[in-house]
N, CA, C and O atoms as a MOPAC input file, in Angstrom:
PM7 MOZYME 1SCF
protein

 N    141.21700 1   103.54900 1   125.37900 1
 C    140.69100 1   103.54600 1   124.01800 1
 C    140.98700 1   104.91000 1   123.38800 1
 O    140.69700 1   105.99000 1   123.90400 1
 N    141.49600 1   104.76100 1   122.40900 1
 C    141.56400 1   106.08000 1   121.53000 1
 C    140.60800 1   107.43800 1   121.06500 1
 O    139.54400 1   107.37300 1   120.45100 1
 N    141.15500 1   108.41900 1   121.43900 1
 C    139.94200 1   109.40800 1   120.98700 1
 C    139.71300 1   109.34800 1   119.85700 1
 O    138.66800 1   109.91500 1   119.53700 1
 N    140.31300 1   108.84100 1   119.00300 1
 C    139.69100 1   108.71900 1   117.52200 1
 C    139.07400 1   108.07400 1   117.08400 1
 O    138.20400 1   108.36800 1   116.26500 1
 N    139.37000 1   106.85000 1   117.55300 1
 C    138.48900 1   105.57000 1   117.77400 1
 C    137.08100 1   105.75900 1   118.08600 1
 O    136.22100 1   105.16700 1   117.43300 1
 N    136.74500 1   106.66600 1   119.18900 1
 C    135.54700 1   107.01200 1   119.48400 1
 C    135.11500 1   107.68700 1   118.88800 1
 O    133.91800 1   107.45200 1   118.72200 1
 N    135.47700 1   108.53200 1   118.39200 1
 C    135.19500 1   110.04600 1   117.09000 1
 C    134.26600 1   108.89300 1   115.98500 1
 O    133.12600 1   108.86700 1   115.52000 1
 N    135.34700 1   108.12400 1   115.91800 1
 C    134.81800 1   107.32400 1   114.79400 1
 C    133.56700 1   106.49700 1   114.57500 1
 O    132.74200 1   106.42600 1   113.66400 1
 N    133.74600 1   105.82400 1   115.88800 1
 C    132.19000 1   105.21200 1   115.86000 1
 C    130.94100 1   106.44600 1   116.14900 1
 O    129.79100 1   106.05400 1   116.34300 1
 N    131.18100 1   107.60100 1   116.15800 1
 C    129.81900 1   108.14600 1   116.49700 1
 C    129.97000 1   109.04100 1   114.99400 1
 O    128.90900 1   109.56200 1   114.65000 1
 N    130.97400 1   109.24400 1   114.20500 1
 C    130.76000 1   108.96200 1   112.98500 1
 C    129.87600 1   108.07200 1   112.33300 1
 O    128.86800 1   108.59000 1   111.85200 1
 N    129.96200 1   107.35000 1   112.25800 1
 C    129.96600 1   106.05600 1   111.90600 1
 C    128.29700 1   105.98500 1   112.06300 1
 O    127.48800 1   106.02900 1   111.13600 1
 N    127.97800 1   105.84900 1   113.64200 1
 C    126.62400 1   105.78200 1   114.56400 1
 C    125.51300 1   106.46700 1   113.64900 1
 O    124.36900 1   106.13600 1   113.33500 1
 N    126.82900 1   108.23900 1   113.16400 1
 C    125.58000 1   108.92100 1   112.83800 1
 C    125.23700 1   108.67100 1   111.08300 1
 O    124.09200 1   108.69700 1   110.63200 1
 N    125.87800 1   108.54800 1   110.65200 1
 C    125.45500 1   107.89000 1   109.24400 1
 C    124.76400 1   106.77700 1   109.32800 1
 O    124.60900 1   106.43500 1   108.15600 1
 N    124.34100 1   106.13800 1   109.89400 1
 C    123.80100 1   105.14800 1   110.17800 1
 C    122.47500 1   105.29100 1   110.72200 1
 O    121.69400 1   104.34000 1   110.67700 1
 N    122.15600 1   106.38900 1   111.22700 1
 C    120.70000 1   106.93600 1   112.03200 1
 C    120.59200 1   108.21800 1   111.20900 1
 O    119.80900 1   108.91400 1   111.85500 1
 N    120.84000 1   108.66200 1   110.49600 1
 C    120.58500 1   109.73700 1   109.42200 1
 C    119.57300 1   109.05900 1   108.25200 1
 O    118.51800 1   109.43200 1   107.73800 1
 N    120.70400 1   107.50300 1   108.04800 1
 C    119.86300 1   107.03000 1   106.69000 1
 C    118.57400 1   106.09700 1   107.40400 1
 O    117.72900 1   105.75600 1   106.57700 1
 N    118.33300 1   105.67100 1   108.74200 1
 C    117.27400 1   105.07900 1   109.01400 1
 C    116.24400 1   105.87500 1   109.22500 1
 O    115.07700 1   105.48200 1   109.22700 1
 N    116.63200 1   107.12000 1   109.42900 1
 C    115.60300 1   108.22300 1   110.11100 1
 C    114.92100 1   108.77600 1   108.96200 1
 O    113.93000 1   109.48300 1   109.14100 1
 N    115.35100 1   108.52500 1   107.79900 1
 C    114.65000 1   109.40800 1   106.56100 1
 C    113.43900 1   108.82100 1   106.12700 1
 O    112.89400 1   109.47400 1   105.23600 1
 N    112.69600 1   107.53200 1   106.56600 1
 C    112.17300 1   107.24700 1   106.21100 1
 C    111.30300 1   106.72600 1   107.65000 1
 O    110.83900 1   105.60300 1   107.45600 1
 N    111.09000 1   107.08100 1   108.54900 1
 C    110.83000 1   106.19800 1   109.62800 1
 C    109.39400 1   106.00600 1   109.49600 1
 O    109.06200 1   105.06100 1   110.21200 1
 N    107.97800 1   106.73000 1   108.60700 1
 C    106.97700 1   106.32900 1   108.94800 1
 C    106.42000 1   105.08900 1   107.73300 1
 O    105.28200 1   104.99600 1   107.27500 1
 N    107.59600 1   104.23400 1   107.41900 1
 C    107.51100 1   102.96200 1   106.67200 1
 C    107.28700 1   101.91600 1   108.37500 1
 O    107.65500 1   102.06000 1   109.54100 1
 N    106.60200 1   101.04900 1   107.71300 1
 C    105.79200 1   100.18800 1   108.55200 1
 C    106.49100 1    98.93000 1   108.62700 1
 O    106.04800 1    97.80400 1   108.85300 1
 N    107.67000 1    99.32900 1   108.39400 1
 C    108.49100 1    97.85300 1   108.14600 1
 C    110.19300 1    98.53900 1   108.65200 1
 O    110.58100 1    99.59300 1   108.14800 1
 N    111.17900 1    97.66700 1   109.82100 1
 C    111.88400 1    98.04200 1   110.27500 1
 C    113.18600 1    97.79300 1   109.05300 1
 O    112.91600 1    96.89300 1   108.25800 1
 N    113.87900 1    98.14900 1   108.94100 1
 C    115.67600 1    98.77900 1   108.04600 1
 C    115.76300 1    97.24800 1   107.49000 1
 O    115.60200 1    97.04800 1   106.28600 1
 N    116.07400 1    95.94800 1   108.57300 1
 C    116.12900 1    94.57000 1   108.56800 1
 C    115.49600 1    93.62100 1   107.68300 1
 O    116.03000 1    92.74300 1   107.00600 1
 N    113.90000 1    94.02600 1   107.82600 1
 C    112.57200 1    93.90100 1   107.38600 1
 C    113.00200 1    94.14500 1   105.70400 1
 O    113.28700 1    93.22800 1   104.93400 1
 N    112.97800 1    95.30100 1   105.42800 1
 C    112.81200 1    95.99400 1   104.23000 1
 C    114.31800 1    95.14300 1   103.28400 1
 O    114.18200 1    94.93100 1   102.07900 1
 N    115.75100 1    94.70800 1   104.06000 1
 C    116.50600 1    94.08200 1   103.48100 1
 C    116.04800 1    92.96300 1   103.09800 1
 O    116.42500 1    92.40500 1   102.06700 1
 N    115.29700 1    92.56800 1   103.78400 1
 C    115.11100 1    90.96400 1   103.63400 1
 C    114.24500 1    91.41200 1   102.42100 1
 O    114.91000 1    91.50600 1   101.38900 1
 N    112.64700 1    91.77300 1   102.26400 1
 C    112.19900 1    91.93000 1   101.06100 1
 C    113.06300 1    92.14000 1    99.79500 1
 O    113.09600 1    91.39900 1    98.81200 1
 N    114.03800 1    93.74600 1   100.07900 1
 C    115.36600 1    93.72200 1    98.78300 1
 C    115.58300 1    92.84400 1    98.08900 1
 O    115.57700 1    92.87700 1    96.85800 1
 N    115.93800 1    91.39300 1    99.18600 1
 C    117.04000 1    90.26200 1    98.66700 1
 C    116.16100 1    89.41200 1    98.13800 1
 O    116.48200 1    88.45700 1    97.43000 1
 N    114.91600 1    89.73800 1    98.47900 1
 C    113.89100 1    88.03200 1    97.69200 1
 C    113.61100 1    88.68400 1    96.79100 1
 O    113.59700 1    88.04000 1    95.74200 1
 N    113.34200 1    89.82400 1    96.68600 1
 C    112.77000 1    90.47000 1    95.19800 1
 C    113.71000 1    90.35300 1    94.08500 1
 O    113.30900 1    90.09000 1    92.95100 1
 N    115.22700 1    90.58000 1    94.42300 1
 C    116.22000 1    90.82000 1    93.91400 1
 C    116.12100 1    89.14300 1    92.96900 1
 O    116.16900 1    89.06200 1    91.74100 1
 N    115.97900 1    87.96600 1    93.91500 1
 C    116.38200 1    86.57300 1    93.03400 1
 C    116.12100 1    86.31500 1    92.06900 1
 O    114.89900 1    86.34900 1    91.92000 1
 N    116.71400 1    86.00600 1    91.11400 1
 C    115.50100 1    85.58000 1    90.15200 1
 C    115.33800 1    83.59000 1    90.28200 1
 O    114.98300 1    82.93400 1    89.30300 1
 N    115.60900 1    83.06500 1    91.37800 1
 C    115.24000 1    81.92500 1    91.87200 1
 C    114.21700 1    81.73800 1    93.17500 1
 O    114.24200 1    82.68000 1    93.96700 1
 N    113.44800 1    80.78900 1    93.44700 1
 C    112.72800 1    80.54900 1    94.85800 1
 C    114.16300 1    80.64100 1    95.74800 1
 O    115.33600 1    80.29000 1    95.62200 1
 N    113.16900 1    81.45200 1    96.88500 1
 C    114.01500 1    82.15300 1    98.42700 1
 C    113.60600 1    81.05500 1    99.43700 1
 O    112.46200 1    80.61100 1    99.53500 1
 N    114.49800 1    80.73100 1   100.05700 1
 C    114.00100 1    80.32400 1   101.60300 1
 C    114.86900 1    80.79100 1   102.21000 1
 O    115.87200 1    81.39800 1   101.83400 1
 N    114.35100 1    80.40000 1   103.63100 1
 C    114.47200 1    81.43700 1   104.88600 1
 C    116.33700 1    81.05000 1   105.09500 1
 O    117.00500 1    81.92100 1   105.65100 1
 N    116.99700 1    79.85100 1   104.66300 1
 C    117.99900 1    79.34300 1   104.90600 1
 C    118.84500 1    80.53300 1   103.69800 1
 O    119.66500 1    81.34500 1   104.12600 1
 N    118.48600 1    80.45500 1   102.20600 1
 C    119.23200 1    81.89400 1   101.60100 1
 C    119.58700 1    83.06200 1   102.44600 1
 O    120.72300 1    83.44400 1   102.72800 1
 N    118.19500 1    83.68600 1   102.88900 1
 C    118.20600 1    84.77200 1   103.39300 1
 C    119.49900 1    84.88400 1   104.62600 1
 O    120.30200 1    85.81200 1   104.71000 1
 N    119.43100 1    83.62000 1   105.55700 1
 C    120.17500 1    83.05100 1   106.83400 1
 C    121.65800 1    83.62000 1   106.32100 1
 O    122.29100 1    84.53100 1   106.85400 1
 N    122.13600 1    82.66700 1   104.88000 1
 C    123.19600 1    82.61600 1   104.41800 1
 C    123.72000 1    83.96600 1   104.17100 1
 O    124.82700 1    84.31200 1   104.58400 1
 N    123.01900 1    84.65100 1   103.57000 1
 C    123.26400 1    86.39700 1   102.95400 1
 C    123.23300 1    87.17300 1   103.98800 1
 O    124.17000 1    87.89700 1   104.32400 1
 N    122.39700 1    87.10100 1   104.43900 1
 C    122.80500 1    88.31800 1   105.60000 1
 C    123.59300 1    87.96400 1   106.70000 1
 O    124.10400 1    88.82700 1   107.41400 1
 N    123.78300 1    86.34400 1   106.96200 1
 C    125.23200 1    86.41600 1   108.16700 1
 C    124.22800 1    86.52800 1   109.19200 1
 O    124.79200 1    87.07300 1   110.14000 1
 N    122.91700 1    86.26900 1   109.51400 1
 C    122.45100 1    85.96200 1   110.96700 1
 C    121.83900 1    84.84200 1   110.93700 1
 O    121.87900 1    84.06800 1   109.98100 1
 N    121.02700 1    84.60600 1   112.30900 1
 C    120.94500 1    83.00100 1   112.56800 1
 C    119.33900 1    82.71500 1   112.06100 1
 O    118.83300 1    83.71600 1   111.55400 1
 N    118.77700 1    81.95000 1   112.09500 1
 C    117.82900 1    81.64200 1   111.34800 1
 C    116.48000 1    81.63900 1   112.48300 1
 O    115.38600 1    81.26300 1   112.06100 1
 N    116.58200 1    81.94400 1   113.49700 1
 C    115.60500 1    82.17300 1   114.61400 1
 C    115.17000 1    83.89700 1   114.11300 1
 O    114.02200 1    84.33900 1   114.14400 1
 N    116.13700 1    84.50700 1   113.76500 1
 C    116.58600 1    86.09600 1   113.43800 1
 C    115.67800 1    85.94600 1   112.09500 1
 O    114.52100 1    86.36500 1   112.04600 1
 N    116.27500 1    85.36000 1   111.11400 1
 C    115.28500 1    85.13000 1   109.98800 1
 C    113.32300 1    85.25800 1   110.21600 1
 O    112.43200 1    85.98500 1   109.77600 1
 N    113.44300 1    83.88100 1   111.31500 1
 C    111.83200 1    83.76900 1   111.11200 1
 C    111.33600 1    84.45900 1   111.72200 1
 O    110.11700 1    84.50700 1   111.55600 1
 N    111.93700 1    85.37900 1   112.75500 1
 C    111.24500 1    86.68700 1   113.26700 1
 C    110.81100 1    87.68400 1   112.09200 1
 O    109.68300 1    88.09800 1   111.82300 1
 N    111.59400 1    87.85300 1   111.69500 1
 C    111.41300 1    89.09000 1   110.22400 1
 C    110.68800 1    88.46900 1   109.38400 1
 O    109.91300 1    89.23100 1   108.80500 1
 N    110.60700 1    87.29700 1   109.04500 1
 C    109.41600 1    86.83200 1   108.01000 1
 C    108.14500 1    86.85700 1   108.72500 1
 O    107.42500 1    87.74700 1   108.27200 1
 N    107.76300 1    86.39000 1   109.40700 1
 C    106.78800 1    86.29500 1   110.32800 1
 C    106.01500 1    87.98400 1   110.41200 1
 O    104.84800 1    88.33900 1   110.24300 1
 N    106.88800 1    88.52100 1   110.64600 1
 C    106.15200 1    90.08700 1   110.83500 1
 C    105.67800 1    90.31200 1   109.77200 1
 O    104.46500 1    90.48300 1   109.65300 1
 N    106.87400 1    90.39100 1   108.31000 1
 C    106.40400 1    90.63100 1   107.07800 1
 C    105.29000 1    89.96500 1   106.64700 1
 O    104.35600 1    90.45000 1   106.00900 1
 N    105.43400 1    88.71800 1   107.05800 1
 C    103.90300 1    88.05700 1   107.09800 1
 C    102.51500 1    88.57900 1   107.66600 1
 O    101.46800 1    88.64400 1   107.02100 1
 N    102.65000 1    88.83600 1   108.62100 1
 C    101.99800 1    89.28100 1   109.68400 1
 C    101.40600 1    90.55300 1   108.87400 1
 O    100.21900 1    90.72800 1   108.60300 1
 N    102.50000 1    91.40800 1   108.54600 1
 C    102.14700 1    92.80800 1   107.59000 1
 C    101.43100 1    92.86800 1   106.03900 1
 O    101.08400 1    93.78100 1   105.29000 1
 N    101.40900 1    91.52000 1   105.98800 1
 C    101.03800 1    91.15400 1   104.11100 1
 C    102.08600 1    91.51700 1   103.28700 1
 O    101.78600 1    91.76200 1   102.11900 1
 N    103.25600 1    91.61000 1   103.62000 1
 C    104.33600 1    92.34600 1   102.17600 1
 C    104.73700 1    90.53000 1   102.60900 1
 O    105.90400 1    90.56700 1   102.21800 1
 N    104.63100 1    89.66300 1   102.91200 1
 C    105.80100 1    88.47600 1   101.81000 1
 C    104.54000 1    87.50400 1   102.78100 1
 O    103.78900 1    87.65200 1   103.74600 1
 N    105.00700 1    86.27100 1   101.57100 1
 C    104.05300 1    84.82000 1   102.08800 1
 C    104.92400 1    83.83800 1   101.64300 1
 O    105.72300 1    83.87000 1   100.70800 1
 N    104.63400 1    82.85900 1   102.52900 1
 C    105.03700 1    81.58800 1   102.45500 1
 C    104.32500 1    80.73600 1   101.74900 1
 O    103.15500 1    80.96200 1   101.44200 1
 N    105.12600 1    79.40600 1   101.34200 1
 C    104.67000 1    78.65700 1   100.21300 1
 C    105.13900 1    77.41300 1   100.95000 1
 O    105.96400 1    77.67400 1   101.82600 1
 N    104.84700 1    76.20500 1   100.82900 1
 C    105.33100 1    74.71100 1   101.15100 1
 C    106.48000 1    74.65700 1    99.94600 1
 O    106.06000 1    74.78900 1    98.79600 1
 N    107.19000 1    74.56300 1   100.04800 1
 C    108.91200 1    73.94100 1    98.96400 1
 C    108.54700 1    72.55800 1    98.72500 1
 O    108.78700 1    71.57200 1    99.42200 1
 N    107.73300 1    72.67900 1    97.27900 1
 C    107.70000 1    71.25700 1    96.72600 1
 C    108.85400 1    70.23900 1    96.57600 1
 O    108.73400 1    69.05800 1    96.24900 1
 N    110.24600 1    71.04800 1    96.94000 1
 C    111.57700 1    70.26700 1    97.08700 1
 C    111.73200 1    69.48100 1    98.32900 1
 O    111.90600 1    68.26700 1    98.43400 1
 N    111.64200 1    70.35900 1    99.22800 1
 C    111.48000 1    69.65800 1   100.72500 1
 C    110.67000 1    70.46700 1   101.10400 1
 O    110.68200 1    71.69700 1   101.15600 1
 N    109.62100 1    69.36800 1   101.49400 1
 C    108.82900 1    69.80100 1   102.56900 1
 C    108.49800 1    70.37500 1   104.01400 1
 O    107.62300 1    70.86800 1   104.72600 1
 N    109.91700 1    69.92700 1   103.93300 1
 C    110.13100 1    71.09900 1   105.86900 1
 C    110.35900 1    72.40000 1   105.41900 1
 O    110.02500 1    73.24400 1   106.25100 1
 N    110.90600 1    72.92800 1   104.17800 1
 C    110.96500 1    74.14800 1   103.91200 1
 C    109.94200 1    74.66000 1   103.60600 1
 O    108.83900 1    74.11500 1   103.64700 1
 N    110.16300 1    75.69600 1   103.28500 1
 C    108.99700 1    76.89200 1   102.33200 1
 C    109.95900 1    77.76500 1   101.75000 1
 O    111.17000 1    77.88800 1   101.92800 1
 N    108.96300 1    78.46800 1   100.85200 1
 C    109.53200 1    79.69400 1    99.65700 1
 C    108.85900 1    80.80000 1   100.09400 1
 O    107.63900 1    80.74900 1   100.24600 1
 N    109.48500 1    81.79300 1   100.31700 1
 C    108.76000 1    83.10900 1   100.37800 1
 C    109.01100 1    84.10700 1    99.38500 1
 O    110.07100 1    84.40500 1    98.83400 1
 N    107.87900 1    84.56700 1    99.25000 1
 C    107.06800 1    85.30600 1    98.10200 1
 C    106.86300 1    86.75800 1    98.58300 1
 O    106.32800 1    86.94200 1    99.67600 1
 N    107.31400 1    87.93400 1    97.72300 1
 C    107.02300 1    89.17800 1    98.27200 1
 C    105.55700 1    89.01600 1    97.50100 1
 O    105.39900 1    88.33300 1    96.48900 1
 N    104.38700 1    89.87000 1    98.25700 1
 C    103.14600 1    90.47200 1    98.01700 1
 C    102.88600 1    91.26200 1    97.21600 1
 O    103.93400 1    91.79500 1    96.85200 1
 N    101.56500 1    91.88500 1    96.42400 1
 C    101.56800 1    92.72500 1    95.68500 1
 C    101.65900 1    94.13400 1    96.19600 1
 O    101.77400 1    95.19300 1    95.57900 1
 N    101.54400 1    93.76700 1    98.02300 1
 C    101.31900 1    95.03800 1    99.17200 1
 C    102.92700 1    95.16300 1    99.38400 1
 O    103.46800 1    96.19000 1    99.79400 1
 N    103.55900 1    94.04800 1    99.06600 1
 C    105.16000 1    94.13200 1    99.61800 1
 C    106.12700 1    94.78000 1    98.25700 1
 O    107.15100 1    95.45500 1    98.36500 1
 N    105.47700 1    94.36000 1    97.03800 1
 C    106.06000 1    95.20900 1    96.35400 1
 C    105.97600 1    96.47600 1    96.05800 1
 O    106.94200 1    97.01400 1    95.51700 1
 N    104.61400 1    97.33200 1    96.39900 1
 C    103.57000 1    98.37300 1    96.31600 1
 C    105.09200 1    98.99500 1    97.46400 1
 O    105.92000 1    99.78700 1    97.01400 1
 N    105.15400 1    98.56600 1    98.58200 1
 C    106.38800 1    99.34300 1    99.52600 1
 C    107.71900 1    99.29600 1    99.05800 1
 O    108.57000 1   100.16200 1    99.26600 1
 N    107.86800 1    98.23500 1    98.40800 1
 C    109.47700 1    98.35400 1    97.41900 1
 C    109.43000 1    99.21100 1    96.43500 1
 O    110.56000 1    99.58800 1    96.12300 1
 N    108.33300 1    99.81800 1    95.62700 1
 C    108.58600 1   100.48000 1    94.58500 1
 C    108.67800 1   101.92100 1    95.51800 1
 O    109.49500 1   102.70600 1    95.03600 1
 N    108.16500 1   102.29600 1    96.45200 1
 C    107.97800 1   103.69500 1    96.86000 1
 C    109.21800 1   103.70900 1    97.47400 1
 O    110.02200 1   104.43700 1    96.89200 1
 N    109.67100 1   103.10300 1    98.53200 1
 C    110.85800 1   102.87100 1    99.08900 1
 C    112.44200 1   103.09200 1    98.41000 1
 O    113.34000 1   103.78200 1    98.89300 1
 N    112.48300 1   102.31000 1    97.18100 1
 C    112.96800 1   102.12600 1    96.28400 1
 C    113.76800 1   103.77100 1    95.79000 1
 O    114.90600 1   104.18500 1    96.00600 1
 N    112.40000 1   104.50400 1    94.94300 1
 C    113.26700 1   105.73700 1    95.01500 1
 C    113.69700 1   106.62700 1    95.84000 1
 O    114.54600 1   107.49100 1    95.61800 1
 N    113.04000 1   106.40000 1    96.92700 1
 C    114.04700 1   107.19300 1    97.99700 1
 C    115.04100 1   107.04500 1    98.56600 1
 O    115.48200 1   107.96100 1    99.26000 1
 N    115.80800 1   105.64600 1    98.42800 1
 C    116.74000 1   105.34800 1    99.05400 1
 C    117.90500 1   105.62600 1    97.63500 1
 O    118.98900 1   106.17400 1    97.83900 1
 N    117.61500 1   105.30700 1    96.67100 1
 C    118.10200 1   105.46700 1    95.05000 1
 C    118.45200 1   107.28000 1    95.63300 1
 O    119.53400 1   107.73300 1    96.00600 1
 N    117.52300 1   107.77800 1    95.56000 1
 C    117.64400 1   109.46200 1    95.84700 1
 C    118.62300 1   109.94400 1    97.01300 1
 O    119.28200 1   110.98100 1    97.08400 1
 N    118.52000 1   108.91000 1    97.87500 1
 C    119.99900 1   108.83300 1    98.86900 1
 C    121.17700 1   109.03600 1    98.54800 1
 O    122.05100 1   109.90000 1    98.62600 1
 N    120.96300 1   107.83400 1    98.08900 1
 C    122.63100 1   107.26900 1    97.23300 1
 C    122.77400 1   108.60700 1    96.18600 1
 O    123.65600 1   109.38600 1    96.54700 1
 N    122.26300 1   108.87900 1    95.31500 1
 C    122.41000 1   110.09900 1    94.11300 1
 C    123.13700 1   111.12500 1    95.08000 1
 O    124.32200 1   111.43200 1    94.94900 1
 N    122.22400 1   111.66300 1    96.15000 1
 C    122.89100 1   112.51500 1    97.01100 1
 C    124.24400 1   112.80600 1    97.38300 1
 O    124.80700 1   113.89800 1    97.31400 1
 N    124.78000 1   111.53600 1    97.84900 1
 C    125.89400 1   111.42200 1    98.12400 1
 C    126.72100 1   111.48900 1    96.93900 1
 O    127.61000 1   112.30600 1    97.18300 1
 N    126.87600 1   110.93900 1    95.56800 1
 C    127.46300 1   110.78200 1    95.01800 1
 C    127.33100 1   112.27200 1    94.21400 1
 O    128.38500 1   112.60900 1    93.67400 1
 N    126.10400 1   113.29200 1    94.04000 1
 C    126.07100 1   114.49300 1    93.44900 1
 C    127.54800 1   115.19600 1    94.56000 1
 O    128.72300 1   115.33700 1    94.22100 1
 N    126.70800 1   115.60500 1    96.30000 1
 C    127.37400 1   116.00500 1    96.79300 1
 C    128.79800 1   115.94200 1    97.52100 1
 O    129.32300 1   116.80800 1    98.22100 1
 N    129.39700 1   114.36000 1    97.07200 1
 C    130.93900 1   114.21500 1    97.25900 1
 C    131.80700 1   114.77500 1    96.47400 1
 O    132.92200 1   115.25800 1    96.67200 1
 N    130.86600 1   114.59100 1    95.15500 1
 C    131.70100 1   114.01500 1    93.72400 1
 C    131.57600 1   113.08100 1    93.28000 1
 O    130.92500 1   112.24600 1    93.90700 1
 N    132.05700 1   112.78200 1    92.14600 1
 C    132.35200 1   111.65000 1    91.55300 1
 C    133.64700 1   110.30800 1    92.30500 1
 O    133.67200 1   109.13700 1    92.68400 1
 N    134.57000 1   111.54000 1    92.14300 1
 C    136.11400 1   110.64400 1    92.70100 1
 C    135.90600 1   110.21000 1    94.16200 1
 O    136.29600 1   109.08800 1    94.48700 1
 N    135.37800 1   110.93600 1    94.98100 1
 C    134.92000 1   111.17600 1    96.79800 1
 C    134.26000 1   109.91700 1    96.67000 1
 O    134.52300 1   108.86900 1    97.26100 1
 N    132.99400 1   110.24400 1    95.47000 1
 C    131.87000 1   108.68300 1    96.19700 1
 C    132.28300 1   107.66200 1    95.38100 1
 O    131.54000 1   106.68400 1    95.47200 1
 N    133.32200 1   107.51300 1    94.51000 1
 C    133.48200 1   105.96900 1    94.35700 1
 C    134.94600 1   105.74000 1    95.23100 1
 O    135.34700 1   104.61300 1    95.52100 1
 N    135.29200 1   106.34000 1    95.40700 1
 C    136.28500 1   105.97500 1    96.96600 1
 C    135.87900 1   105.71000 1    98.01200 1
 O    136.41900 1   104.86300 1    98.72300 1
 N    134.45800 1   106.61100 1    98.46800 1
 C    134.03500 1   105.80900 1    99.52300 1
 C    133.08700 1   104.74600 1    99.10200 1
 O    133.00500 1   103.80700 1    99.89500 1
 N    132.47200 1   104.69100 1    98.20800 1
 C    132.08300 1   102.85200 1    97.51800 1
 C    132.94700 1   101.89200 1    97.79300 1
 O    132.60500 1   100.77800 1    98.19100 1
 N    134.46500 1   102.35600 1    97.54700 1
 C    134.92000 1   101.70900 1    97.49100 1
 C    135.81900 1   101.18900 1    98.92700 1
 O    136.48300 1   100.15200 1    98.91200 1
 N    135.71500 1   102.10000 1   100.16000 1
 C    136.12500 1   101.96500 1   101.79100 1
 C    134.97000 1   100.99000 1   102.18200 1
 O    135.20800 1   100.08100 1   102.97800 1
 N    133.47300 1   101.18500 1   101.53600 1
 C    132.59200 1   100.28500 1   102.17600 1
 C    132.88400 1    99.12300 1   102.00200 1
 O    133.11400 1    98.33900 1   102.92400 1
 N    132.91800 1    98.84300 1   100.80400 1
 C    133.15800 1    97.32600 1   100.55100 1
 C    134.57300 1    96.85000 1   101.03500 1
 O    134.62000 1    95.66800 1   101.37500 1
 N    135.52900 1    97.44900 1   101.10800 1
 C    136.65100 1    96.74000 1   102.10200 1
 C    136.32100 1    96.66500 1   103.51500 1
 O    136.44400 1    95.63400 1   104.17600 1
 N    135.83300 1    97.95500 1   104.03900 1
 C    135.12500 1    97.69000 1   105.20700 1
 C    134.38800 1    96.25800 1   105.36900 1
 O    134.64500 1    95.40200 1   106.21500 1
 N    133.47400 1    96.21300 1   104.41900 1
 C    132.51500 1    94.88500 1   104.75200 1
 C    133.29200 1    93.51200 1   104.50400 1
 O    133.11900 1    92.57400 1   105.28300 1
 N    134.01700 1    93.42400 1   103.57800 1
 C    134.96200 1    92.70200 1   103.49100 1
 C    135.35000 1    92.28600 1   104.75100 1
 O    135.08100 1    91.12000 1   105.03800 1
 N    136.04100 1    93.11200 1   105.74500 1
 C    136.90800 1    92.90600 1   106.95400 1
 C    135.86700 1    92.16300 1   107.92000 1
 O    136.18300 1    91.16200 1   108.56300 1
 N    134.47500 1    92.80300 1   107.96500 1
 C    133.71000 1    92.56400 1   108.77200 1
 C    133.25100 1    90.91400 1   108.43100 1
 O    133.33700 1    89.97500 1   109.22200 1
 N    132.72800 1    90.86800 1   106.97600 1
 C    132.73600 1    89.42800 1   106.93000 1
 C    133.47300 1    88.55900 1   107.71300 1
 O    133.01000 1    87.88800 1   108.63400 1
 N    135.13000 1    88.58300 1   107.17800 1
 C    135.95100 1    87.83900 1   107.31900 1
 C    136.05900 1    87.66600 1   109.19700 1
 O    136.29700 1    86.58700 1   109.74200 1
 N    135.84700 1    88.85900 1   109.88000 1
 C    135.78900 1    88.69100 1   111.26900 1
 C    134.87500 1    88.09600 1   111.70900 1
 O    135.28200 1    87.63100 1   112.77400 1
 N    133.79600 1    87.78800 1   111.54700 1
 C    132.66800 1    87.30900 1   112.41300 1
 C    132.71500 1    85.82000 1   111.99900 1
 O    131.92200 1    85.01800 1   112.49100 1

């Protein structure tokens, strides 16, 4: 395997545990806090099968993370007057109370990067992520 290759993933590793670590005494894990993002974000009823679809994991993975959030009071379930084997989940007034605080600090992240690259630096690397993710989609 390539020494660069390896360089790279602990690159990689450490941007990745830099931005989880800035916030670690939130009561809700990196996963957790996406999933809230994406239901808050809809402006349609969520079920657990959306969430499944968007993030690319399996739906056992899903009802673990709802369940906690449940468990935590930031999101609730509803019966899906459409089908009844489903449900809709609902962020909380406790789940949004953690999205708004959350919210600017991760906003204050992103600013960071883009004060301290540059302009040209951080929409180039905006723009490596999303081909990156691109690739990754298309692989899995």
């Amino acid at each position: 395997m390539s020494e660069y290759l390896l360089y790279s993933a602990d690159i990689i590793g450490m941007f990745c545990r830099l931005k989880m670590n800035t916030k670690s005494e939130i009561s809700v894990r990196s996963s957790e806090m996406g999933v809230l993002i994406f239901i808050r974000k809809q402006n349609a009823s969520v079920t657990p099968s959306m969430v499944s679809d968007f993030f690319k994991i399996a739906k056992p993975s899903v009802t673990s993370m709802v369940n906690a959030l449940v468990d935590k009071e930031y999101l609730e379930k509803r019966k899906s007057e459409a089908d009844k084997r489903s449900y809709i989940l609902e962020v909380t007034e406790a789940g949004q109370k953690l999205l708004d605080t959350t919210f600017d600090d991760y906003i204050k992240t992103v600013e960071t990067l883009k004060n301290e690259m540059g302009v040209d630096d951080f929409c180039t690397f905006i723009g490596l992520m999303e081909k990156a993710n691109t690739i990754l989609e298309k692989a899995d």
